[in-house]
Every structure is written in structure tokens, then in C-alpha cells.
Legacy VTK file of the C-alpha trace (Angstrom):
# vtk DataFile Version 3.0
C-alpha trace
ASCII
DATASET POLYDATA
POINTS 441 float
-7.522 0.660 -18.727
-4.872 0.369 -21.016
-1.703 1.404 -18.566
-3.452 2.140 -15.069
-3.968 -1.265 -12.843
-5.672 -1.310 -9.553
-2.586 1.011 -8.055
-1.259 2.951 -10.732
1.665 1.528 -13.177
4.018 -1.423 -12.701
6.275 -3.939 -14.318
9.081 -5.506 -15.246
11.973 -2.300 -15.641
13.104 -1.867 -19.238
9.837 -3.527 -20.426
7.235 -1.913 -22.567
5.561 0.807 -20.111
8.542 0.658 -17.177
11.081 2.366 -19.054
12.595 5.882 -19.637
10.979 7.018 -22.899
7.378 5.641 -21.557
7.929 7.575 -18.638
8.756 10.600 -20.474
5.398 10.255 -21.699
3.402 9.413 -18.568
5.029 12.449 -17.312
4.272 14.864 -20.317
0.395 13.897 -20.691
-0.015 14.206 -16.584
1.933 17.511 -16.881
-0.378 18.258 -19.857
-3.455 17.554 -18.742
-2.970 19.238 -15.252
-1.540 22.555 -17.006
-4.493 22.301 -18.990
-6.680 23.105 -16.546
-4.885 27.109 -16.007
-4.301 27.135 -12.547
-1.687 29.882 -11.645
1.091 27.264 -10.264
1.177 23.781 -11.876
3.700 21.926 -9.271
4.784 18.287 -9.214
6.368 16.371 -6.485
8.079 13.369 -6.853
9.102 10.778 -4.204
10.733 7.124 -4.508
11.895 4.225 -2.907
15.172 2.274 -3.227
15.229 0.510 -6.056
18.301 1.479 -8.307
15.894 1.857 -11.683
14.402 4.732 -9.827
17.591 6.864 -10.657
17.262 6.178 -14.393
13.470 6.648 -14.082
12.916 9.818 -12.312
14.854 12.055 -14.625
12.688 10.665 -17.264
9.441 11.888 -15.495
10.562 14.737 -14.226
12.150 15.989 -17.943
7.955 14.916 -19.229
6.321 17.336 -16.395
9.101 20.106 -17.140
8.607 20.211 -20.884
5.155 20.450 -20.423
5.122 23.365 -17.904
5.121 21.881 -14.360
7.343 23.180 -12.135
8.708 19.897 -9.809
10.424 18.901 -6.678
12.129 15.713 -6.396
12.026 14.732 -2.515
14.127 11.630 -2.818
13.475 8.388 -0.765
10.023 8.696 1.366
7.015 6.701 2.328
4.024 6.449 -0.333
1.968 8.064 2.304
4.844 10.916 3.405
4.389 11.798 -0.257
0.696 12.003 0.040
0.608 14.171 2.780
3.449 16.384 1.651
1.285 17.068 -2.023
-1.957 18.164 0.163
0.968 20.485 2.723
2.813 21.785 -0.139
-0.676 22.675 -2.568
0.641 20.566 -5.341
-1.199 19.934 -8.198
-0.058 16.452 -8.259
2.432 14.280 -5.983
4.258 11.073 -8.047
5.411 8.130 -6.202
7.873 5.955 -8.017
7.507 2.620 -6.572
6.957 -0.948 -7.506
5.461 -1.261 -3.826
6.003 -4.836 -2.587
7.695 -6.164 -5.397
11.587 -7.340 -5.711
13.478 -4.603 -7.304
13.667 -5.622 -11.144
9.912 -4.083 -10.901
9.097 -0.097 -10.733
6.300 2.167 -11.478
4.304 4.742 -10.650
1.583 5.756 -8.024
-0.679 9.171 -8.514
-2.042 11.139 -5.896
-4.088 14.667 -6.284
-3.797 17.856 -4.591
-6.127 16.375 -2.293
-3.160 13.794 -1.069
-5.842 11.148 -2.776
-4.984 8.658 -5.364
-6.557 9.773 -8.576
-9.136 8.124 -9.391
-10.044 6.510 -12.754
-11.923 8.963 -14.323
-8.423 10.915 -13.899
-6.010 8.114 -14.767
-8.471 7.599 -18.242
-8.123 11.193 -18.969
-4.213 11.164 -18.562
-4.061 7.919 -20.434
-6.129 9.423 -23.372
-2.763 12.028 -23.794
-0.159 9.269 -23.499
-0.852 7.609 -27.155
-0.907 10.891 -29.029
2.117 12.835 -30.454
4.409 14.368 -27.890
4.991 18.246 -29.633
0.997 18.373 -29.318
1.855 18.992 -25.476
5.015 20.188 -25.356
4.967 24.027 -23.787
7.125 26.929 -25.349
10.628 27.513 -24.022
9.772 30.317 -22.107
7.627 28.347 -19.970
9.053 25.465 -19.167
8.697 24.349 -16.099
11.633 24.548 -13.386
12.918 21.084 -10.973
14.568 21.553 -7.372
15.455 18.865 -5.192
13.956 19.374 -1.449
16.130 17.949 1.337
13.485 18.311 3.987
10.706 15.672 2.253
11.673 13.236 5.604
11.743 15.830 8.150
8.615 16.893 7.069
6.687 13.886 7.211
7.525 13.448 10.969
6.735 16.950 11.571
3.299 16.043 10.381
3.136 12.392 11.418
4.079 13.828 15.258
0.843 16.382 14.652
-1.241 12.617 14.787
0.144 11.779 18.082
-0.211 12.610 21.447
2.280 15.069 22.522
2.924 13.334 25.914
3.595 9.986 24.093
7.098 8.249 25.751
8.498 4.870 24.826
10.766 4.126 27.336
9.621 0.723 28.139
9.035 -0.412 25.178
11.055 -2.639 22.857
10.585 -2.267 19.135
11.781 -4.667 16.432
11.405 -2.639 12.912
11.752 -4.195 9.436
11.980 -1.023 6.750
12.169 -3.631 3.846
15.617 -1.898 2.708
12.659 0.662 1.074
11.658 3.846 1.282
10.733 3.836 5.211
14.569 3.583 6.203
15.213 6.819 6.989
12.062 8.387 8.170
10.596 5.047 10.268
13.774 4.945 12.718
14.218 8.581 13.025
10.386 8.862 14.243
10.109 5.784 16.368
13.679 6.689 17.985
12.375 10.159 18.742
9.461 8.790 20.882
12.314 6.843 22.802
11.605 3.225 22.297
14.477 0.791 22.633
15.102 0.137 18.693
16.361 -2.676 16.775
16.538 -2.252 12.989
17.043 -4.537 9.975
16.101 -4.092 6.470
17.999 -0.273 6.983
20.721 -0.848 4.293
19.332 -0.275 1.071
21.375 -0.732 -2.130
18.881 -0.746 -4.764
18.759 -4.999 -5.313
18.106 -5.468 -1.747
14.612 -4.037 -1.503
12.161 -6.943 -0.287
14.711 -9.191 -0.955
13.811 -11.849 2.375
12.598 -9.037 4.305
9.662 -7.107 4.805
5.953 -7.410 5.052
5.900 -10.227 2.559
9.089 -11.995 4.134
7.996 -11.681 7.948
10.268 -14.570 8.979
13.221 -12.459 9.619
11.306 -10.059 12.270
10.180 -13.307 14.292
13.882 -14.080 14.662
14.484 -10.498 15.982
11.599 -10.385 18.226
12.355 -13.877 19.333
16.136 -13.139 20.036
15.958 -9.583 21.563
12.743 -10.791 23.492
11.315 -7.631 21.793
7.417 -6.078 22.601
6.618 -5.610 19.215
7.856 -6.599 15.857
6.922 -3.552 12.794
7.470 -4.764 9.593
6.649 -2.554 6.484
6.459 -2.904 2.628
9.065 -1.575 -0.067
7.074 2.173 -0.603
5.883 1.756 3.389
2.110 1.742 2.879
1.888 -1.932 3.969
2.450 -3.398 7.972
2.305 -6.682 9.012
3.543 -7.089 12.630
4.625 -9.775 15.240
3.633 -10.386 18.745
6.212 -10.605 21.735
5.584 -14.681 21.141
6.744 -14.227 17.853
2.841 -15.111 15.942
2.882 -12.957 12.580
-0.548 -10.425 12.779
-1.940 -9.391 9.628
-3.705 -6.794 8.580
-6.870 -8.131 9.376
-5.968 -8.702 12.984
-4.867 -5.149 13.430
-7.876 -3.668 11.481
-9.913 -5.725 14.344
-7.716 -4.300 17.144
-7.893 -0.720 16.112
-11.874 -0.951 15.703
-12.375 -2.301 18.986
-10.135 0.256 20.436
-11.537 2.935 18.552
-14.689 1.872 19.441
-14.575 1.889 22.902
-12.646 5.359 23.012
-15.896 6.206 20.934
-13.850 7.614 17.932
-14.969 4.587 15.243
-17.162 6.629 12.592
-19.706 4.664 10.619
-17.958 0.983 10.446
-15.225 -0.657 8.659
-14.220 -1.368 4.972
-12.443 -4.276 4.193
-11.986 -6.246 0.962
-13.297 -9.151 -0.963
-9.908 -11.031 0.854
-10.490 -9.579 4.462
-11.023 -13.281 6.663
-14.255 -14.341 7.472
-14.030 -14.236 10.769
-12.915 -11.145 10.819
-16.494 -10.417 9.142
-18.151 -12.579 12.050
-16.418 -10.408 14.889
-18.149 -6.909 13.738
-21.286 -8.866 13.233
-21.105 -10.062 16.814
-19.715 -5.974 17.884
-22.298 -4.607 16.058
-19.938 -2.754 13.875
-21.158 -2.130 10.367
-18.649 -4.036 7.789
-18.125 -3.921 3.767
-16.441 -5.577 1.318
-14.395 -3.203 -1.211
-12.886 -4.412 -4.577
-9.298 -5.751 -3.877
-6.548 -2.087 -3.671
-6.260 0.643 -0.923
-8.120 2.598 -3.490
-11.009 1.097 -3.577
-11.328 0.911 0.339
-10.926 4.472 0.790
-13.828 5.499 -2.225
-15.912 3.393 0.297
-14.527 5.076 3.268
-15.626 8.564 1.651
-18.678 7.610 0.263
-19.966 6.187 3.876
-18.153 8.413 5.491
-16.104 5.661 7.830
-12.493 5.778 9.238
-11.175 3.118 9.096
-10.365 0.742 6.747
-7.527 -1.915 5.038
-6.578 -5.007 3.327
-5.509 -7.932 5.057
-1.487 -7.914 3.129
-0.583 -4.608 5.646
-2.749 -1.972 3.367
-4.627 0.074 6.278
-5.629 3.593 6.101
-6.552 5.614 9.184
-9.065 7.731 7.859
-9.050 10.193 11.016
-5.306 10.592 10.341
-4.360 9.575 6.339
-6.013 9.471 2.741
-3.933 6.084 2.202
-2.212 3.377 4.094
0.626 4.080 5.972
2.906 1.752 7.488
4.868 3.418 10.461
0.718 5.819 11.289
-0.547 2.600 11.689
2.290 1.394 13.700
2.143 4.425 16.702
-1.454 4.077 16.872
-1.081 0.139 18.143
1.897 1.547 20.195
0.159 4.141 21.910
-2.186 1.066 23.337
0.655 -0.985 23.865
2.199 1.815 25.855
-0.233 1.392 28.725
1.417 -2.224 29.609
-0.953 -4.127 27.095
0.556 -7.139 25.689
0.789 -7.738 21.981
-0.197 -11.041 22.052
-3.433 -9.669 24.024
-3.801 -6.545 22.158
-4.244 -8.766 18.909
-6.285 -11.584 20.295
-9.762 -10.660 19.352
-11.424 -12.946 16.713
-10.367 -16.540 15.433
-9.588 -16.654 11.624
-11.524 -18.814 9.505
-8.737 -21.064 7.777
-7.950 -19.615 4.165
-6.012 -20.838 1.093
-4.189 -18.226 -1.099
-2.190 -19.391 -4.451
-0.803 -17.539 -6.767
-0.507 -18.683 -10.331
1.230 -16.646 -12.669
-0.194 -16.452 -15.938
0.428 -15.672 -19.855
-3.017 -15.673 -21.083
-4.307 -12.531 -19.941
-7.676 -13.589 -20.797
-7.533 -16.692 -19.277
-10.995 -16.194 -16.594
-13.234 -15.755 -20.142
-11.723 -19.756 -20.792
-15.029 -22.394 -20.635
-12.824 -24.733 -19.030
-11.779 -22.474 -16.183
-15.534 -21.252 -16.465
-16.599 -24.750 -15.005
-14.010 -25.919 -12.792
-14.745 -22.322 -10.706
-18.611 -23.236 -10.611
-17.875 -26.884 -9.339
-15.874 -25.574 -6.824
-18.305 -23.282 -5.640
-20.812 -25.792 -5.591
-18.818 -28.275 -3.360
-18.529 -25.183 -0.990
-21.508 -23.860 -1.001
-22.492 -23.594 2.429
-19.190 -24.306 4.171
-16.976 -21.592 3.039
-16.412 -19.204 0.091
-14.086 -19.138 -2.862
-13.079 -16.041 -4.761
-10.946 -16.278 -8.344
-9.442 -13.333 -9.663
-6.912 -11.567 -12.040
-4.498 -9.427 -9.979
-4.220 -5.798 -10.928
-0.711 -5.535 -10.769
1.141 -8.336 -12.156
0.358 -11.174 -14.313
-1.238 -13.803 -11.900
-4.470 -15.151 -11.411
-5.022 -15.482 -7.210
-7.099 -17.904 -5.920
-8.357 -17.703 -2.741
-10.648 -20.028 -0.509
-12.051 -19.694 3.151
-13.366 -22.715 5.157
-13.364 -24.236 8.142
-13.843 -27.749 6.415
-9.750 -27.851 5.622
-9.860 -30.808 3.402
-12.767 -29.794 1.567
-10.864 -26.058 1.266
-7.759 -27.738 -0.326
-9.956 -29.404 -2.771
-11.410 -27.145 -4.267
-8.789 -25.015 -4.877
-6.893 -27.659 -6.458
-9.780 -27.877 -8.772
-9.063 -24.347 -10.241
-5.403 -24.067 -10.222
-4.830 -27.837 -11.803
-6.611 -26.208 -14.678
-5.233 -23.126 -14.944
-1.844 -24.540 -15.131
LINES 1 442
441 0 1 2 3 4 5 6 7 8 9 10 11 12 13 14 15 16 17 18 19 20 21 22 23 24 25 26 27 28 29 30 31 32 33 34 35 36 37 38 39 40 41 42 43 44 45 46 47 48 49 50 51 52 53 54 55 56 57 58 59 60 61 62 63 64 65 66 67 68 69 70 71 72 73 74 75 76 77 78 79 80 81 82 83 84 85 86 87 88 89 90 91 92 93 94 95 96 97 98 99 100 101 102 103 104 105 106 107 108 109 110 111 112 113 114 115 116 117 118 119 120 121 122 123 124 125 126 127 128 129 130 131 132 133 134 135 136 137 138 139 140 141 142 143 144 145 146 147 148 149 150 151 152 153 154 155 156 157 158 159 160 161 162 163 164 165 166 167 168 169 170 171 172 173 174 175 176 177 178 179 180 181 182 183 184 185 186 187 188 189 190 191 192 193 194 195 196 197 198 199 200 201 202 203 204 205 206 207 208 209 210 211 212 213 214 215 216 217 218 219 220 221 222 223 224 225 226 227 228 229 230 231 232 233 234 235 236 237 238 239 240 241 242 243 244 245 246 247 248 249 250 251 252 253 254 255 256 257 258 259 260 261 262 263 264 265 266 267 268 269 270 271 272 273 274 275 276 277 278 279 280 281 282 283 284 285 286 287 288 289 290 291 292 293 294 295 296 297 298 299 300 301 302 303 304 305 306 307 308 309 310 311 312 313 314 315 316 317 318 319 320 321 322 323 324 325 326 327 328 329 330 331 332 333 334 335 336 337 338 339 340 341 342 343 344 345 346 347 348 349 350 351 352 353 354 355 356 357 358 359 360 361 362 363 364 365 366 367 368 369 370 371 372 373 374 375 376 377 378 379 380 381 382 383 384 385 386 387 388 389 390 391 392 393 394 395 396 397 398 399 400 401 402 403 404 405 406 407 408 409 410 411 412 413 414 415 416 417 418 419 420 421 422 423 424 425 426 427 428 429 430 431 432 433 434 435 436 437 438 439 440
């Protein structure tokens, strides 16, 4: 698709899609094309995280879905899948999440979800993007119907109200000591409040958002800072989410990182034995082989699911399983969410954790198979059709073949080809991979 990637829009701010007068547009043809189809209430909602373009951003959108008839609530700063949940509870047409997700803050963009609290899906995102190109008074609406905007102060109030629907209603914290990372993102606000409220000692960093700081060392991609933390406050649990909140990665009261994969193996062992695991598991074409050997040993159904939380959860519909996620944090509790959530996913490994279970225990179900992930950005955007590349990815395959896997692809959101290798031959691993990036740079 010409705008859409694997989750929505991103890029660079100011650049040629992440700007104010191509957000105008993205926000006129949704408007349009959801207007379009004559319900009696077209309504938007609009959420963010912290990034300072946001500010110049959202009154771009919001003017595109007013001029073409929707009537819109901004919400302010909330979690991806606060937003999601809040377009299903509010019967809106269409939620918007502005949101460059994991990515430093010179990145924004945008992420769709339906009045179903799903992300649309690409038969929708092709039939918004066939509206963007054209001329804008083809889908402007007449004055008298513009479409009117109001800011909600309640958007974080009623997440938790919802979130605390999820949990049990007997659920105390007391003697439990949290160490939570909001990324300086959109989970500041509503990821203390909720955690506090369950009365879990609570030490928070990444809280202070001032629209450069978002990611910036922190987070799920910079983990290092919530080992210190759990180290130094001798902490139960270390939470750490993502920029927009959809992503977790946590730490162990020894202060080992556990990825998504580890707690998608926890929660379907728990879930299975509380006999609430429906179907199996999706993961991706990056969830760790051993990972795959463990529900081949449990007996629990697994797949593989194109790369993007998206993809997982078509699966998850389509075989009708709850539970699912990417190994970077992405993990959606299908029981409980239509996409990942950072801070669901966190009181559902609390709740266990509650009953005197150790992290470090809780987490210690399956041995990874040692993997190899580089990221090489790129120019050529074409660069996998190359011969050369062509060839070095087939030897590489063929030295492994046997003893591992490798798997070479473009990412969907930014400009980088990843390459990504599993083996428990370590030498051989590094090899290989070295055969593919030396000539893609």
C-alpha cells in the first residue's frame, strides 16, 4: 500500500506523509469514506502520546474529519489500547491514535481502529487510501454540516474504569513491589494511577514527559534503566512499556530482562492450567524457537503470524484463540483486549505473582534457542528483489539448514531491512548473518 505499513502510518515529522497538510488529508478521506456509508452519527476519537509534533498534528486531523462531517473528541494522552476500548464503549465510528509507537520522538503517525475497537484492516486502509490522492472539495461536506470537536477530560479515568472490569475485584497489592517504566509516553498518567489503586508499593521513572523525552533511554526498547531500579529498590517486578503503551517487556526480582516471548509462555501455561487457554497460541515469524518447542512438548497448538499485532489477532479470530503476541512486548489478551496492551498484560502476571510466586520462577518455563537480530537501515527500498542479496540469503540458508533458521525481511515501519537468525550452533549463527548484512551494506 502506498501510505499504510504493517501498523498504520509513520515517519520522520515534517516529511512527506508526517506532516500537517497530509494529515489534513488522511483525516478528510477517513472522515469521507466513513460518512459515506450514512450512518446517523459519524464520531471520531482521537488519542495521542507525548511527543510534542502531536500538538501540531492533531489539529490537522481533527480540522480533515470536521470538514468532512465527523463529529470528534480529542481525549488527549492515553494508551493505544485505552483508545481502542474507549471507540468500541463510546460507539464510534472510528478511534485515531496518533503515535509513532516505539520510536524516538522526531517520528509520529497514525494508528486506525474500527467501531469494533479493531485495527482496520487492509481492505479498509486501501479504501481510505483510494480518497487521499484525489481533490479535497470532492469530500468536503456543506457548512451546515460540518462536523463539531470537544475535548473529553475523562479518556484516562475511563480506561481504568474498564481495565478494573478485567480484574478480580478482591485483587490487593500490598506486598508487592512494582518498578514501572511509562517510557515518558502515553501510559504516564493512566499506568500509575491504576497500579497505585490496587496498592502496590510503586516506583516510577519514565513519568516526566516533555515531548523529546519519549523513549529517549527508557522504555521497552531501553530496558537497562528498569534493571537498575529493580536492582536498587530490591523490587518484585520490573513493568516496562512502549511510547503508545501497547508493548511490555519486564524484569525479574534478579534483574534478567523477560520478553515477550517468555511472558506469552507464562500466561499459556497459566491459562492453561486454570483451563481458560482457547484453541492455542499465535505468535510470529520472530517468536524464539524454543518457545515453539515448549507448546510442542504442552501440547498447545502454536502458529506463526506475519510480523505486527495485526496480523496475530486476524489469526486469533480466524481460529478463534486468546492469546497471542510478538516477542518486542506486542501481546494481546484476547479474553480481555482486541490489541496489545501494556499495563492488561501487566495485572494479569501480577495477579499470579500475588500468590507469593517469584518472578524469576513465574518466567522460567522454556530455554531460548540463541537468536541474532540486526538491523540495517536501508535507502533502496527494493533492495530484497537485488540478485546479489538473492544469493547470499540462499547460501546462508543452506549452511543452516538443519541447525537453525534464518528469516530476512523489510520492516513495515521504517526503512530497515531486519535480519534475524536462530541457532543453537552460535558460531555458525553469526556467520551466516554476516553473510547477508556484509552485502547489504
Amino acid at each position: 500500500m502506498k501510505y499504510f505499513g504493517t501498523d498504520g502510518i509513520r515517519g520522520l515529522v515534517n516529511s512527506k506523509n508526517i506532516n500537517g497538510d497530509m494529515f489534513f488529508k488522511f483525516g478528510l478521506s477517513a472522515g469521507k469514506y466513513f460518512t459515506n456509508l450514512k450512518k446517523k452519527k459519524q464520531i471520531a476519537i482521537i488519542a495521542k502520546d507525548t511527543r510534542l509534533s502531536g500538538y501540531a498534528l492533531e489539529p490537522a486531523l481533527v480540522s480533515g474529519l470536521a470538514s468532512a462531517g465527523m463529529h470528534v473528541y480529542t481525549l488527549g494522552p492515553l494508551p493505544t489500547n485505552g483508545l481502542a476500548m474507549l471507540t468500541k464503549f463510546m460507539n464510534a465510528n472510528l478511534g485515531i491514535m496518533i503515535t509513532a509507537s516505539h520510536n524516538l520522538f522526531h517520528d509520529n503517525g497514525l494508528k486506525l481502529f474500527g467501531p469494533d475497537g479493531l485495527k482496520l484492516s487492509n481492505k479498509f486502509q486501501k479504501k481510505i487510501e483510494s480518497l487521499i490522492d484525489s481533490k479535497v472539495k470532492a469530500h468536503l461536506s456543506k457548512p451546515n454540516l460540518l462536523g463539531r470537536v470537544k475535548r473529553l477530560e475523562t479518556g484516562t479515568d475511563d480506561y481504568i474504569k474498564i481495565l478494573k472490569k478485567k480484574i478480580p475485584n478482591n485483587l490487593k497489592l500490598k506486598n508487592i513491589k512494582i518498578v514501572l517504566d511509562c517510557a515518558n509516553g502515553a501510559g504516564y498518567k493512566s499506568a500509575p494511577k491504576m497500579i497505585k489503586s490496587l496498592g502496590a508499593k510503586l516506583i516510577v521513572i519514565g513519568d516526566k514527559p516533555n515531548g523529546f523525552n519519549i523513549n529517549k533511554g527508557c522504555g521497552s526498547t531501553f530496558p537497562g534503566k528498569l534493571q537498575r531500579f529493580v536492582k536498587k529498590y530490591k523490587a518484585n517486578l520490573g513493568i516496562s512499556l512502549d511510547g503508545d503503551a501497547d508493548r511490555v517487556i519486564m524484569c525479574d526480582e534478579k534483574g534478567a530482562i523477560i520478553d515477550g516471548d517468555q511472558i506469552i509462555a507464562a500466561l499459556a501455561l497459566l491459562w492453561k492450567k486454570k483451563k481458560i487457554l482457547k484453541g492455542g497460541v499465535v505468535g510470529t515469524l520472530m517468536s524464539n524457537y524454543g518457545l515453539e518447542k515448549l507448546f510442542k512438548k504442552e501440547k498447545i497448538k502454536f502458529i506463526r503470524a506475519n510480523v505486527g499485532d495485526r496480523y496475530v489477532k486476524e489469526i486469533m479470530q480466524k481460529k478463534k484463540f486468546n492469546l497471542g503476541g510478538e516477542q518486542s512486548g506486542h501481546i494481546i489478551l484476547g479474553k480481555f483486549a482486541t490489541t496489545g496492551d501494556g499495563l492488561l498484560v501487566a495485572l494479569e502476571v501480577i495477579q499470579a505473582l500475588n500468590k507469593k510466586v517469584k518472578a524469576s520462577d513465574f518466567f522460567n518455563v522454556f530455554v531460548k534457542t540463541p537468536q541474532i537480530l540486526e538491523n540495517i537501515k536501508i535507502n533502496n527500498e527494493d533492495i530484497l528483489k537485488k540478485k546479489s542479496l538473492k544469493r547470499s540469503i540462499k547460501t546462508a540458508k543452506n549452511l543452516i539448514k538443519n541447525k537453525g533458521r534464518i528469516l530476512v525481511r523489510k520492516s513495515g515501519t521504517e526503512s530497515k531491512i531486519r535480519i534475524m537468525g536462530e541457532s543453537d550452533d552460535k558460531i555458525l549463527l553469526k556467520k551466516c548473518i554476516k553473510i547477508i548484512s556484509k552485502t547489504i551494506k
